[in-house]
C-alpha positions as CSV (number, residue, x, y, z in Angstrom):
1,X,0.0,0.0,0.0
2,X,3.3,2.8,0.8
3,X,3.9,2.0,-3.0
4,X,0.5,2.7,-3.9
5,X,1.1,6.4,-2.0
6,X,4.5,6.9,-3.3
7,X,4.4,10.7,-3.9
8,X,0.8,11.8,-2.0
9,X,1.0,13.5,1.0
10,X,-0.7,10.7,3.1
11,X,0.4,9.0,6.3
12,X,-0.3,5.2,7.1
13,X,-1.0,4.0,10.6
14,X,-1.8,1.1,12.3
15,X,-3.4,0.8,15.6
16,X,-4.4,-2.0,18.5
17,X,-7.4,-3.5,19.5
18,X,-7.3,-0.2,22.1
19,X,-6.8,2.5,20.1
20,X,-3.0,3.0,20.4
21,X,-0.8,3.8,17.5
22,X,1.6,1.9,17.2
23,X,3.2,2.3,14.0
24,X,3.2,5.3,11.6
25,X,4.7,5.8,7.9
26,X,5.1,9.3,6.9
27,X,7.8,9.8,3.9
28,X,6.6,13.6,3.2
29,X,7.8,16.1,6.0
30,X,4.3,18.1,5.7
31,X,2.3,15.1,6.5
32,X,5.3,14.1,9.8
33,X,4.5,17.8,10.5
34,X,1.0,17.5,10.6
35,X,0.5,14.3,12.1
36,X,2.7,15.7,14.8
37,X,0.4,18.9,15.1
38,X,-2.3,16.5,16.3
39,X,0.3,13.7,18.1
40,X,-1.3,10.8,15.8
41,X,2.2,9.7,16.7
42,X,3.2,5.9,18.1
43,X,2.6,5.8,21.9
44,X,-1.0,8.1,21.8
45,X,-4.5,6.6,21.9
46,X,-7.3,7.9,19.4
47,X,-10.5,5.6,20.7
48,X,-13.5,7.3,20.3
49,X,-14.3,7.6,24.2
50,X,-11.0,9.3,24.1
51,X,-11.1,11.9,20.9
52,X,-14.6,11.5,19.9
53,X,-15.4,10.6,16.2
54,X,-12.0,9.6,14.4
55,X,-11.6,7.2,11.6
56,X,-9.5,4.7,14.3
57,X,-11.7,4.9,17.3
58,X,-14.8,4.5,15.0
59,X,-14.0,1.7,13.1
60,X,-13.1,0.0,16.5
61,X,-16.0,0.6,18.0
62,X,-18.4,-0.1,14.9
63,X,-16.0,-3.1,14.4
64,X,-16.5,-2.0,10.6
65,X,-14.5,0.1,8.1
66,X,-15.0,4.0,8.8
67,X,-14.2,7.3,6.5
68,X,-14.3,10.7,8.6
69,X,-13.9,13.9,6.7
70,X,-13.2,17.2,8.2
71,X,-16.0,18.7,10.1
72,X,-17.6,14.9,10.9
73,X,-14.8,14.7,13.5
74,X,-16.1,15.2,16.8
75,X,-13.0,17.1,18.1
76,X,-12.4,20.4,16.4
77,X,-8.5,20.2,16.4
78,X,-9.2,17.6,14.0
79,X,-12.0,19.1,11.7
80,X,-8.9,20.3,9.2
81,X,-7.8,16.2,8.7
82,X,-9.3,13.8,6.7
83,X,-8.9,9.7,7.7
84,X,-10.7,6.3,6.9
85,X,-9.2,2.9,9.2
86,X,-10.4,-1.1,8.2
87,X,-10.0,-2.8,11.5
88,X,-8.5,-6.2,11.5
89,X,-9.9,-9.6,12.8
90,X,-7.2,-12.0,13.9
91,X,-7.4,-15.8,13.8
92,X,-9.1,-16.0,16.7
93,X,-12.3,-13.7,15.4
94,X,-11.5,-10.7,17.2
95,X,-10.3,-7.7,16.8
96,X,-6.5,-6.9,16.6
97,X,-6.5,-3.3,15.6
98,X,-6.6,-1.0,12.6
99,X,-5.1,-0.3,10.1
100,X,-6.0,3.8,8.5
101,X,-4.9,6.7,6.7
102,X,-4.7,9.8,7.5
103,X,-4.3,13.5,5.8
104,X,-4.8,16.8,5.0
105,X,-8.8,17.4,4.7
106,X,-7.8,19.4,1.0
107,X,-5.9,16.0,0.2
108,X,-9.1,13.5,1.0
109,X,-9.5,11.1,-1.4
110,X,-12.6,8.1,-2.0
111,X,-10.1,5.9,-2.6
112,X,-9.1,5.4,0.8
113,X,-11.5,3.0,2.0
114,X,-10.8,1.0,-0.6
115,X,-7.0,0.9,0.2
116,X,-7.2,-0.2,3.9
117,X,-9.8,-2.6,3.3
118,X,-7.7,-4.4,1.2
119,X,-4.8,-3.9,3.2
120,X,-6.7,-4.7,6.5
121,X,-7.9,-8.0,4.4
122,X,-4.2,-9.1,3.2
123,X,-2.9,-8.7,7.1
124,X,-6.0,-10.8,8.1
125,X,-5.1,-13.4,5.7
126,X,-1.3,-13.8,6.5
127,X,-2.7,-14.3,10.0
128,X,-4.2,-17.1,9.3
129,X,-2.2,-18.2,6.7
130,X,0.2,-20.8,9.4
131,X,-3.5,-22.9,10.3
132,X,-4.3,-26.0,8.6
133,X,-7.1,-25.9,5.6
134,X,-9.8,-27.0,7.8
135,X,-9.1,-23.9,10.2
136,X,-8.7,-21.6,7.3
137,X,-12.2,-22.8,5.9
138,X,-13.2,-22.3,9.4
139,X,-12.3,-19.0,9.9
140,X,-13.2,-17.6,6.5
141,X,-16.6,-18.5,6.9
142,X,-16.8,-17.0,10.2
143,X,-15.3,-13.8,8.6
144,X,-18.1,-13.7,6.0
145,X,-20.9,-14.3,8.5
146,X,-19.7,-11.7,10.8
147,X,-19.7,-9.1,8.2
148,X,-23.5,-10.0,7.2
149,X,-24.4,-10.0,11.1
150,X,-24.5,-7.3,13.6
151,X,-26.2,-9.9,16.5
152,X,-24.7,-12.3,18.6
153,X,-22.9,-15.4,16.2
154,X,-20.5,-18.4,17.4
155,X,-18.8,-20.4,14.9
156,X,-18.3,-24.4,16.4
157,X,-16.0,-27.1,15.8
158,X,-14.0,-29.8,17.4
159,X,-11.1,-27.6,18.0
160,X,-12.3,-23.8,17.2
161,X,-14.4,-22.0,18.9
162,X,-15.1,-17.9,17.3
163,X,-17.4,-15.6,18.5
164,X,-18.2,-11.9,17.6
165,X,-17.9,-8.8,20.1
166,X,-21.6,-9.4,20.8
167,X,-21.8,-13.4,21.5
168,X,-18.7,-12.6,23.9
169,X,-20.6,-10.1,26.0
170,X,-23.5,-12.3,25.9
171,X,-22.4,-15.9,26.7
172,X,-20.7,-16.6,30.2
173,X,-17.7,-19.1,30.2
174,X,-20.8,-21.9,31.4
175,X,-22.9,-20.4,28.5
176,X,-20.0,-21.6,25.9
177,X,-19.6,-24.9,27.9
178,X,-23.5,-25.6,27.5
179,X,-23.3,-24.9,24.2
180,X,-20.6,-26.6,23.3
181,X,-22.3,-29.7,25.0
182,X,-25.2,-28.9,23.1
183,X,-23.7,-28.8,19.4
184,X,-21.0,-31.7,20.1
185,X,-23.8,-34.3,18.9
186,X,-24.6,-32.0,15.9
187,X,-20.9,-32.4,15.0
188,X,-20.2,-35.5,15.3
189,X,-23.8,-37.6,14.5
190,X,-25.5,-35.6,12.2
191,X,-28.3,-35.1,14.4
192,X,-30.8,-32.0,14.4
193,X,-29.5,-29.0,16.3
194,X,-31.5,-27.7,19.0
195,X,-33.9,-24.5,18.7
196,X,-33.0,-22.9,22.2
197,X,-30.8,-22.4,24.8
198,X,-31.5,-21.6,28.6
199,X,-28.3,-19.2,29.8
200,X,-27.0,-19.6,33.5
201,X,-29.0,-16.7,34.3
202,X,-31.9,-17.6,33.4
203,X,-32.5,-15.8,30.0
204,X,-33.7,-17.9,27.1
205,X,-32.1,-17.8,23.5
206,X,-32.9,-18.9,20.0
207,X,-30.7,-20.8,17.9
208,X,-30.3,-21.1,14.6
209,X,-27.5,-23.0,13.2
210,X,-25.6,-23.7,9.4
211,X,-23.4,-26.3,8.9
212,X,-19.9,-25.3,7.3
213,X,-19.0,-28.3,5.4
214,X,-15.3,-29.1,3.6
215,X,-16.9,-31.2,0.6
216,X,-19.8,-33.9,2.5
217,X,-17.2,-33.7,5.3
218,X,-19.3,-31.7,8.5
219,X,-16.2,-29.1,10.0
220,X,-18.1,-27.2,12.2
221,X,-21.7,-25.1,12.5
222,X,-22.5,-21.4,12.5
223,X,-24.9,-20.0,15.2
224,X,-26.8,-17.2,15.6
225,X,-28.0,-16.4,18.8
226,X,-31.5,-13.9,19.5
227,X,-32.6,-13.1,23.1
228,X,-36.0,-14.3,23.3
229,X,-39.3,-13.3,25.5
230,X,-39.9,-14.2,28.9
231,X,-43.2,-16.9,29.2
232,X,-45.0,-17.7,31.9
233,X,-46.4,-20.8,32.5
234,X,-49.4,-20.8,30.2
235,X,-47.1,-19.4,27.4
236,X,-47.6,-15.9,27.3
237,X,-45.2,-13.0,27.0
238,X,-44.4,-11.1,29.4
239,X,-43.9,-7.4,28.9
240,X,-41.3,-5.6,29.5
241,X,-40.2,-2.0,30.1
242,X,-38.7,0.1,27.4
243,X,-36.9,2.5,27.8
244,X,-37.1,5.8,25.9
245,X,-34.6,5.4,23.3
246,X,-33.9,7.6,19.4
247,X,-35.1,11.3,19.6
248,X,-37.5,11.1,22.8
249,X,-34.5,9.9,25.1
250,X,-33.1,13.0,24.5
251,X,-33.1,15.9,27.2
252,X,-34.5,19.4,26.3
253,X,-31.0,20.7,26.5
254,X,-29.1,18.0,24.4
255,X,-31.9,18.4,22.0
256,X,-31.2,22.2,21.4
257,X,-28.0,21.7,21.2
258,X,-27.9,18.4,18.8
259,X,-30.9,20.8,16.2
260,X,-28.3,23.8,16.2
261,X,-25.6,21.6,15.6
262,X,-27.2,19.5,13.1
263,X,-28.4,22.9,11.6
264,X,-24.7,23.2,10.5
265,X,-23.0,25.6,13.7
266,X,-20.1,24.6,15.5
267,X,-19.1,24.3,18.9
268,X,-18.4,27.8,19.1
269,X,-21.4,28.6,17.8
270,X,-23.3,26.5,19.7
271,X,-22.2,27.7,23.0
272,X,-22.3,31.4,22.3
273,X,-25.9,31.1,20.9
274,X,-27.2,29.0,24.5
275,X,-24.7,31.3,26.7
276,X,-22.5,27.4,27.6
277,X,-19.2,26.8,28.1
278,X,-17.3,25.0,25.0
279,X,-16.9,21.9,27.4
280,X,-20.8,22.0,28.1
281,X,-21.4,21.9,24.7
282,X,-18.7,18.9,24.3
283,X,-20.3,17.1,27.6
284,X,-24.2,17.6,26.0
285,X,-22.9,16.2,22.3
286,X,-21.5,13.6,23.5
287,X,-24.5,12.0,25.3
288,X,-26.9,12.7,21.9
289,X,-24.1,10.8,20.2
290,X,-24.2,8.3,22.9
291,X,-27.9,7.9,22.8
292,X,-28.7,8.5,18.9
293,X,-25.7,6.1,17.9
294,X,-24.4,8.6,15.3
295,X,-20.7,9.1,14.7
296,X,-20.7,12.6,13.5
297,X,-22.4,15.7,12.8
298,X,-23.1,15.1,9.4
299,X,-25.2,11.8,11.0
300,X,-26.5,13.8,13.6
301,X,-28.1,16.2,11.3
302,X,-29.1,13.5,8.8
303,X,-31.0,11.6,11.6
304,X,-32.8,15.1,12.5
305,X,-33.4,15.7,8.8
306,X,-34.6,12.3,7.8
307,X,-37.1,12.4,10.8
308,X,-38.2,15.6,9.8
309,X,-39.0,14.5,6.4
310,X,-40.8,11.3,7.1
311,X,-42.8,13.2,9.6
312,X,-43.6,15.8,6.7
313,X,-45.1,12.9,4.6
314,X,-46.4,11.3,7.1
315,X,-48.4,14.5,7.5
316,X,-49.3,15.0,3.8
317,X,-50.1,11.5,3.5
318,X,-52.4,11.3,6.3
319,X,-54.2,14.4,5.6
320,X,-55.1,13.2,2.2
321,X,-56.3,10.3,3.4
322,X,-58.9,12.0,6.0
323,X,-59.4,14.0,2.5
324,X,-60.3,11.3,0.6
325,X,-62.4,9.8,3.3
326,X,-64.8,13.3,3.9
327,X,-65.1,13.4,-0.6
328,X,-66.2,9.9,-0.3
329,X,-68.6,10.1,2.7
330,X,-70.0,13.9,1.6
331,X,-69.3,13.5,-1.8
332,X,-70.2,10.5,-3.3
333,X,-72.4,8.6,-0.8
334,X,-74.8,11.5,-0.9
335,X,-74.8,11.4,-4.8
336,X,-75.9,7.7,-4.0
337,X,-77.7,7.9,-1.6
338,X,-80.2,10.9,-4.1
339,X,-79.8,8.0,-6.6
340,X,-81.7,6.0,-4.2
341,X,-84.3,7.7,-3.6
342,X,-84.8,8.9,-7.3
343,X,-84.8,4.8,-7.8
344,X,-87.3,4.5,-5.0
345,X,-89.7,7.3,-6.6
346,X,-89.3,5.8,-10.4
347,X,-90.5,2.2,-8.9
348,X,-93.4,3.6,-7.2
349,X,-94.6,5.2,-10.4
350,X,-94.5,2.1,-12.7
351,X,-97.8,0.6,-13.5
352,X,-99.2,-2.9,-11.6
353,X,-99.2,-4.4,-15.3
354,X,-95.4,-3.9,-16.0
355,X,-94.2,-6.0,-12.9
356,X,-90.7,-6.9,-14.9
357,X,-90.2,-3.5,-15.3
358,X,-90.8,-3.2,-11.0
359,X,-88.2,-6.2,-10.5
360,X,-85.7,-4.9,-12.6
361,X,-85.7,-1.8,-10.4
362,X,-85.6,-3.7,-7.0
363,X,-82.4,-5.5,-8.9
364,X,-81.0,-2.0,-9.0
365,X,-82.1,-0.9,-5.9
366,X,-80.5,-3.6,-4.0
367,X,-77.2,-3.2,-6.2
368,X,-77.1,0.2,-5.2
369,X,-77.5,-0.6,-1.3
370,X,-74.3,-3.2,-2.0
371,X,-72.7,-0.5,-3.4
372,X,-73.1,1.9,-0.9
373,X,-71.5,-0.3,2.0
374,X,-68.9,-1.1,0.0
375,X,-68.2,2.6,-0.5
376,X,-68.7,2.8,3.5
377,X,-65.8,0.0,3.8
378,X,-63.4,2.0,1.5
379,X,-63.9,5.3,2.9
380,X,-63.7,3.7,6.3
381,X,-60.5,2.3,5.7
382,X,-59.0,4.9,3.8
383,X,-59.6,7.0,7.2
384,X,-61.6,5.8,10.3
385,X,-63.9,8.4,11.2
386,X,-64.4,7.0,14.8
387,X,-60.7,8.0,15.2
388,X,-61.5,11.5,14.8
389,X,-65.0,11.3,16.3
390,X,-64.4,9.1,19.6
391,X,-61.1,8.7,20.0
392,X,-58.1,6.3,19.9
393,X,-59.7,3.4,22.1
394,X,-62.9,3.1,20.0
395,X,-60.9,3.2,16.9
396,X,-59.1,0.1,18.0
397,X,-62.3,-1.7,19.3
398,X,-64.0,-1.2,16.1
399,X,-60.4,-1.8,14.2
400,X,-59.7,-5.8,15.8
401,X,-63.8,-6.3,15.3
402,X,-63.0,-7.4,11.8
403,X,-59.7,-9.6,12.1
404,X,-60.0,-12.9,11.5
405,X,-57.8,-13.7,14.4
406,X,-59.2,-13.3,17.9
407,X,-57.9,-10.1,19.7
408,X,-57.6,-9.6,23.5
409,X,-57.3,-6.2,24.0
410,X,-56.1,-4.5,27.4
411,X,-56.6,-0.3,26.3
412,X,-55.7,2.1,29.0
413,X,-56.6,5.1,26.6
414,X,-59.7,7.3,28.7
415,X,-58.6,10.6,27.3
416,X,-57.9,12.3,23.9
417,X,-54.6,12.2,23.0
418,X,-52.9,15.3,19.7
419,X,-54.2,14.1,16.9
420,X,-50.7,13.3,15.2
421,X,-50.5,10.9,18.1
422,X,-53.7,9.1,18.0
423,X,-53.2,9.0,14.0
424,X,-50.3,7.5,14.3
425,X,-50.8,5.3,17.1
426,X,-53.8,3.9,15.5
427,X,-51.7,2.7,11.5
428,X,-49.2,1.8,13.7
429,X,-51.5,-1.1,15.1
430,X,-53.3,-1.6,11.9
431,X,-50.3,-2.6,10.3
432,X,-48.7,-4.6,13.1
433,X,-52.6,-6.5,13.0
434,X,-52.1,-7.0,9.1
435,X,-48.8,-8.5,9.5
436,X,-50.1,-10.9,12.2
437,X,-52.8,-12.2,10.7
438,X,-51.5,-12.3,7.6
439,X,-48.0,-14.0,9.0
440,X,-47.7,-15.3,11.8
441,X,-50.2,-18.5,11.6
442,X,-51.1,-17.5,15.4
443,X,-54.4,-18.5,17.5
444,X,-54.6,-15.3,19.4
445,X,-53.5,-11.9,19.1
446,X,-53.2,-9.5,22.7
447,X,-53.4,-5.9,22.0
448,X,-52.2,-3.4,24.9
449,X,-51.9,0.4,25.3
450,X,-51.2,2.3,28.1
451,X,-50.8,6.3,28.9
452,X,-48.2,8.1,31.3
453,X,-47.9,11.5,31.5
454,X,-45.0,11.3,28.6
455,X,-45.4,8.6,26.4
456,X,-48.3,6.5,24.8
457,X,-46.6,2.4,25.6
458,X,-48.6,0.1,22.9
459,X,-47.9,-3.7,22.4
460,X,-48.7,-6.3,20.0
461,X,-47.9,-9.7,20.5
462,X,-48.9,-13.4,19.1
463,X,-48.2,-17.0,19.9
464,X,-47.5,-17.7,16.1
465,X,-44.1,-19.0,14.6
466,X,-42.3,-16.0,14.7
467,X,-39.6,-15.2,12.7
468,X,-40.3,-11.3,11.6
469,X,-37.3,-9.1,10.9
470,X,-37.7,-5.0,10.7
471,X,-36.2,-5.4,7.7
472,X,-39.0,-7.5,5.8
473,X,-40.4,-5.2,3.0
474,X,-43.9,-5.4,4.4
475,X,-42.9,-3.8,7.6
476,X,-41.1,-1.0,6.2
477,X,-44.0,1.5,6.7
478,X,-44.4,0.5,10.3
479,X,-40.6,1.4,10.8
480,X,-40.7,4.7,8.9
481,X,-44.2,6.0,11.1
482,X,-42.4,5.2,14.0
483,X,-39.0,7.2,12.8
484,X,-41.5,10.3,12.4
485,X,-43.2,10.0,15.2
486,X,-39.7,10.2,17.2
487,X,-41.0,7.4,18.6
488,X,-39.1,3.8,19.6
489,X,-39.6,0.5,18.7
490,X,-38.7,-3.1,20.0
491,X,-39.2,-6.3,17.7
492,X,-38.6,-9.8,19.6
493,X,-39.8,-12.5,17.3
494,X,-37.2,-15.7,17.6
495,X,-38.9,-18.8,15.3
496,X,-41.3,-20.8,16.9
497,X,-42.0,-18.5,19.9
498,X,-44.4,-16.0,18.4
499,X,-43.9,-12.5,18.1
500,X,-43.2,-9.9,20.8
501,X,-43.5,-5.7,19.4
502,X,-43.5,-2.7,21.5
503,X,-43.9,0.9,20.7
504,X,-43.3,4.1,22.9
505,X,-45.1,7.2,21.6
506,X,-43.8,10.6,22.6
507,X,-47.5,12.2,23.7
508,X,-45.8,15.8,24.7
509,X,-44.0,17.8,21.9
510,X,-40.3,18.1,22.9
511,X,-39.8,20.9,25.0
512,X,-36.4,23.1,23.7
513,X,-34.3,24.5,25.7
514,X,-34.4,28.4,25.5
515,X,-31.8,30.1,23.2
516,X,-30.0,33.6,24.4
517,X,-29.7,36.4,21.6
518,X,-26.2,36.0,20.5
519,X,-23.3,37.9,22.0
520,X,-20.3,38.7,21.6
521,X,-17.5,36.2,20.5
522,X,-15.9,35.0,23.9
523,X,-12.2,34.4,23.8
524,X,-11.8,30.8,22.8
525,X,-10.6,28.8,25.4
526,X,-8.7,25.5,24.1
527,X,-10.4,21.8,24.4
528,X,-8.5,18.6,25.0
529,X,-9.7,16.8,22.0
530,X,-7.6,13.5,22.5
531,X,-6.4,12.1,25.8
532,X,-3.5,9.1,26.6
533,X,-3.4,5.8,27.3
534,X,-3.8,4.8,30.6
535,X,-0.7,5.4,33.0
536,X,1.4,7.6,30.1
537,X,3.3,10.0,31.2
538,X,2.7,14.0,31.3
539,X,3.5,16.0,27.8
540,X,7.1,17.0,27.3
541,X,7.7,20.4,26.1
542,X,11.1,20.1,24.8
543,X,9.4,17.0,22.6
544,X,6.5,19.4,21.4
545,X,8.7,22.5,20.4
546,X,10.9,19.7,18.5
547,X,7.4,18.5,16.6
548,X,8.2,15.3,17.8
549,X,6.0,13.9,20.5
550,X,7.5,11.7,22.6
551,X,5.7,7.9,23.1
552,X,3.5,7.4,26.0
553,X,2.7,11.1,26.3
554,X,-0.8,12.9,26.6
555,X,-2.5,14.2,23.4
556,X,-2.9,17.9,24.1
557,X,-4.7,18.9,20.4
558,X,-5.6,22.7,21.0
């Protein structure tokens, strides 16, 4: 890869499972001199807890390739640079460190990613290139499956055992013994694997297993692993809390500040508009970043624009329904229902001795009658009217009177809620219902809403098969209402232990936090964007004024 950059004014760096640099190659003294500016030097750390979005720290902690260009940094020593880092999985399945680039934000180039993904990909490979075949088949399957998964996966055999960042946190050292039990028949006698297991605490977890095969020769198995709902005895899900989580978990100050930084101001900006300190500001974005699970600004301020958007169309598209539905019931029913009567008045009329004539009519009559409730249905569907009229609770009553399923419902909803609520509230159960009854093959559905002073809690469970994934196509609307809504969503559907789905519904518009006139410019105090590994020792001037940090020393970035 150096030979690839021979000439371009780009540093190469590779990093630890931690963060640390540990080795650098810098050929062109203005990239040595800026890397030094900003001590991405051997001996200094650059995880994200540390400097906040960087192309190393992210890629650790998303355990997936990462590109961050100027302002996306989190850390405004750093906004000038542009980087992208692969990180690298050793034999084992986890990760090693990184390896990244790293220059000049006027220098930024889309090749990069490109370049350290191979390079990450030909270290990964000489790694494993001193294991047997069978270990390299092993491994290389694991490595494909873990870049398809972001959920807990195990890869099994005789002598290997791999698991991803998320199976390790889940499984206890018994968890992997039980399971290792459990899949040792599988391996050895071809016999069926098993759908769940029970960890030492207690929690219950689907399986779902493919065998990796070397010809018809069984090497080993694949597993995926999803949490699954509580039951009680009679088989029944228990509920759960849900936290607030997206948008709504935000406070009214870290919301203020994540719009007016998503709105394209800085730091600066930021604190001189809300009358904050610089490390205020620093302390609230980092807990929206925390919370939203963005990387950046530009994320940050896609997430607030994409929500903003859907909640736009969602607006449109609702009022034209409740359009449609008032030109259908004031419209067109009434034209019918005049034809009716002008039907009714043209029978009446007809002499006793043309009695075909009088049938014909009745024919009509009643055709018009079918008609008209079939116009009701549309209309009624299109919008519910009893939403508008009554209220959410009746809406849902009347909504599960006409699923083929049986629905238990449990509705805690006395009072009128905003209408974008209620509207929302009430497609979001219509489609969960459709998917049910159309999917999940299940006896009985259980419908449940309940109202606190902030949020509107509604969940829809079955004891169908199971198996739905927010991803299916059909649930895609469901998903996008509940983006708009600033809402948050939980989907817990493991195969052959029906479906679990949970939705909590912001009732209050956010409240802001109030924003000061703008002021003068106060004099900019420097921020510790990056800090040191732990136990390094305290900067060195005589090392700075050189432009050569010294290893082991703290990143000072002002």
């Amino acid at each position: 890869m150096t030979q690839d950059l021979e000439g371009c004014e780009i540093g190469v760096l590779m990093s630890d499972e931690h963060g640390h640099v540990i080795g650098r190659i810098a050929d062109e003294p203005a990239v040595v001199q800026l890397l030094d500016r900003i001590s991405l030097a051997p001996g200094f750390q650059y995880g994200e807890t540390q400097v906040g979005t960087n192309a190393i720290g992210t890629a650790l902690a998303n355990a997936r390739p990462s590109g961050v260009i100027q302002a996306e940094h989190f850390a405004e020593a750093l906004v000038g640079m542009a980087s992208a880092a692969n990180p690298i999985t050793g034999p084992d399945g986890g990760l090693v460190g990184t390896i990244s680039l790293a220059c000049d934000g006027s220098h930024a180039t889309p090749l990069a990613l490109g370049l350290v993904r191979r390079a990450a990909r030909d270290i990964e490979q000489r790694l494993r290139a001193d294991c047997s075949a069978t270990e390299r088949a092993l491994r290389e399957e694991f490595a494909t499956a873990q870049r398809r998964t972001s959920g807990p996966l195990i890869l099994l055999s005789p002598t290997t055992t791999l698991t991803n960042p998320a199976a390790a946190a889940l499984l206890q050292t018994a968890d992997r013994e039980q399971l290792s039990d459990l899949m040792t028949p599988v391996l050895t006698g071809g016999r069926p694997a098993p759908q769940q297991l029970q960890l030492i605490d207690g929690s219950p977890l689907a399986i779902r297993c493919k065998s990796v095969r070397d010809g018809d020769r069984v090497i080993g198995a694949l597993i995926w692993l999803q949490p699954m709902p509580n039951r009680v005895a009679d088989g029944t899900t228990i509920d759960e809390t849900m936290p607030p989580s997206g948008l709504m978990s935000l406070t009214a100050a870290e919301r203020t500040v994540a719009e007016l930084v998503s709105e394209g101001l800085t730091s600066r900006a930021v604190a001189q508009r809300l009358a904050l300190s610089p490390s205020s500001v620093h302390s609230h974005l980092r807990r929206v970043f925390t919370k939203l699970g963005v990387r950046s600004r530009v994320e940050l301020a896609r997430t607030f624009e994409r929500s903003t958007a859907k909640a736009r169309t969602f607006a449109a598209f609702d009022e034209t329904r409740r359009r449609i539905e008032h030109d259908l019931q004031d419209g067109l029913q009434q034209r019918l229902a005049r034809l009716g009567l002008s039907l009714g008045l043209a029978r009446t009329s007809v002499p006793p001795e043309r009695s075909e004539l009088t049938d014909e009519l009745s024919k009509v009559a009643e055709g018009l009658v079918e008609a008209t409730e079939c116009l009701r249905k549309i209309y009624r569907g299109v919008y519910p009217a009893t939403l508008s009229d009554k209220g959410l609770r009746p809406a849902i009553q009347a909504l599960t009177r006409s699923s083929t399923i049986p629905v238990e419902l449990d509705l805690r909803v006395d009072e009128r809620l905003p209408q974008p609520v209620e509207i929302g509230a009430y497609y979001i159960v219509f489609e969960a219902l459709t998917h049910a009854t159309k999917h999940a093959k299940a006896s009985v559905i259980h419908i449940s809403a309940a109202l606190s002073e902030e949020f509107l809690d509604v969940t829809v469970r079955d004891d169908g098969i199971g198996g739905a994934d927010l991803n299916d196509s059909e649930l895609t609307g469901l998903t996008d209402r509940v983006e708009a809504m600033d809402a948050a969503m939980r989907l817990v559907s493991p195969p052959g232990a029906g479906t679990l789905m949970q939705i909590k519904v912001p009732v209050k518009a956010p409240v802001k936090a109030p924003v000061k006139a703008p002021v003068k410019a106060p004099v900019e105090v420097p921020v510790n964007a990056g800090r040191p590994a732990r136990g390094a020792a305290p900067p060195s001037t005589a090392g700075q004024a050189e432009g050569h940090p010294k290893p082991g020393q703290s990143v000072n970035i002002r």
